[in-house]
Every structure is written in C-alpha cells, then in structure tokens.
C-alpha positions in Angstrom: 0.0 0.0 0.0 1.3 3.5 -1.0 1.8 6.1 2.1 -0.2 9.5 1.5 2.8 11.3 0.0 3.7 8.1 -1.9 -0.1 8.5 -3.3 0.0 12.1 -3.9 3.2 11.9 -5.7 2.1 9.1 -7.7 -1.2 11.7 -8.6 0.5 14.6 -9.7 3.2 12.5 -12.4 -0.2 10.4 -13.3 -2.1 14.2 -13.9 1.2 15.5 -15.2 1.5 12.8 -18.3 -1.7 13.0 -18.7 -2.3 16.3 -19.7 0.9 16.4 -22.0 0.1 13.1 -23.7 -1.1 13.7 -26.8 -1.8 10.2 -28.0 -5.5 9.4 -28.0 -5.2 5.8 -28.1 -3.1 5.8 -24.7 -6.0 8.4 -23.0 -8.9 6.2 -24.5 -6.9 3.3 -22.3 -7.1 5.1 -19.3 -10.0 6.1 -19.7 -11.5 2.7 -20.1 -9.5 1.6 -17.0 -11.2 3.9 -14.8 -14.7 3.1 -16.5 -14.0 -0.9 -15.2 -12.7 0.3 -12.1 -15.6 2.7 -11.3 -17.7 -0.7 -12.5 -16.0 -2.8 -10.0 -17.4 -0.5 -6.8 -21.3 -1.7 -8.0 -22.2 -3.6 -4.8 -24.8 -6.2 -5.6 -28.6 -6.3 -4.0 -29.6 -8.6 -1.2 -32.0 -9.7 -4.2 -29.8 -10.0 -7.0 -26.9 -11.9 -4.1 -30.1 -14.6 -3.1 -31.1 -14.7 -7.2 -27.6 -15.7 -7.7 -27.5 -18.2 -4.6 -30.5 -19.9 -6.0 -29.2 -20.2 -9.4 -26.0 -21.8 -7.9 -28.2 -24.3 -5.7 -29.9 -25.6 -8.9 -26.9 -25.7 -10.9 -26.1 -28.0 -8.0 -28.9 -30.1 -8.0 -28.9 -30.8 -11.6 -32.0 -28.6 -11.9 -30.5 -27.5 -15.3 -31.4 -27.9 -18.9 -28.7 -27.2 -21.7 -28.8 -24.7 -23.9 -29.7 -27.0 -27.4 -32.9 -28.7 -25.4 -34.1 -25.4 -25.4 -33.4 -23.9 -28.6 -35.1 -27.5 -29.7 -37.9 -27.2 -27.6 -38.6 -23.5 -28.9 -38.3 -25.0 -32.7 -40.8 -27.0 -31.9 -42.9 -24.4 -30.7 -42.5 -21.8 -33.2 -42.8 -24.5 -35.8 -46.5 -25.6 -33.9 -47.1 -21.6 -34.2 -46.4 -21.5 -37.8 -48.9 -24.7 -38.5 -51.2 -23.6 -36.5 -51.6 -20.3 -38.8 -51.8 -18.3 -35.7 -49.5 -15.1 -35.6 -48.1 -16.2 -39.0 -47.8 -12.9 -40.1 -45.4 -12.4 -37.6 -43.5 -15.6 -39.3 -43.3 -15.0 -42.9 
C-alpha cells in the first residue's frame, strides 16, 4: 500500500503525463480503466446476491437444462405456431 505522499506523488506524475500526452489511443486506455474500475465499486442487492445463490443451488442439484434442449424445444414451438396459422404474419 502507498503512504499518502507516496499517493499524492504518484497523482501529480499520473495528472502530469496526462495532460501532455497527446496520443489518443493511450487516454482512451485510461479512460477505459477507470470506467472498469468505477464498475467494479457496483455492490450487488440482497435480491440479485439470493437470485444468484439460488441459481448456484440448482446448478447443484442438476436442476439444469442445456442450452440446445431449449433452442429445440422453442423449434418445436414456433414451428406448432407457424402450422397452427396463428401469428403467422409475424413468421413470414
């Protein structure tokens, strides 16, 4: 861990180079860096912490179903749609 004149030093050469680079590419970088670090400070909701939990708890149990079963299953259904003649304007 820096020491608060190790920080403040580190600050001012950061701000320094910063203001006389004149490459975009480099300032785009850091820019991005401090978007993902900003990011990163996003605490998560006691919902969105027990929505994740539960999602974990049924990966665990098997409670899963892969990705092709459902893009099958939703063939089938939009095909039965399509026969059906019922929204098929929606699937011409």
């Amino acid at each position: 861990m820096y020491s608060m004149d190790a920080a403040a030093h580190l600050k001012k050469s950061l701000i320094s180079r910063i203001k006389d680079s004149k490459d975009l590419n480099f300032l785009k970088a850091l820019q991005t860096i401090f978007d993902s670090s900003e990011q990163a400070l996003i605490e998560l909701s006691d919902e969105q912490k027990k929505s994740i939990d539960s999602g974990r708890a049924d990966i665990e149990a098997g409670r899963v179903v892969s990705h092709d079963q459902v893009m099958s299953e939703n063939a089938d259904i939009a095909k039965s749609i399509i026969k059906s003649g019922t929204y098929s304007h929606i699937f011409r």
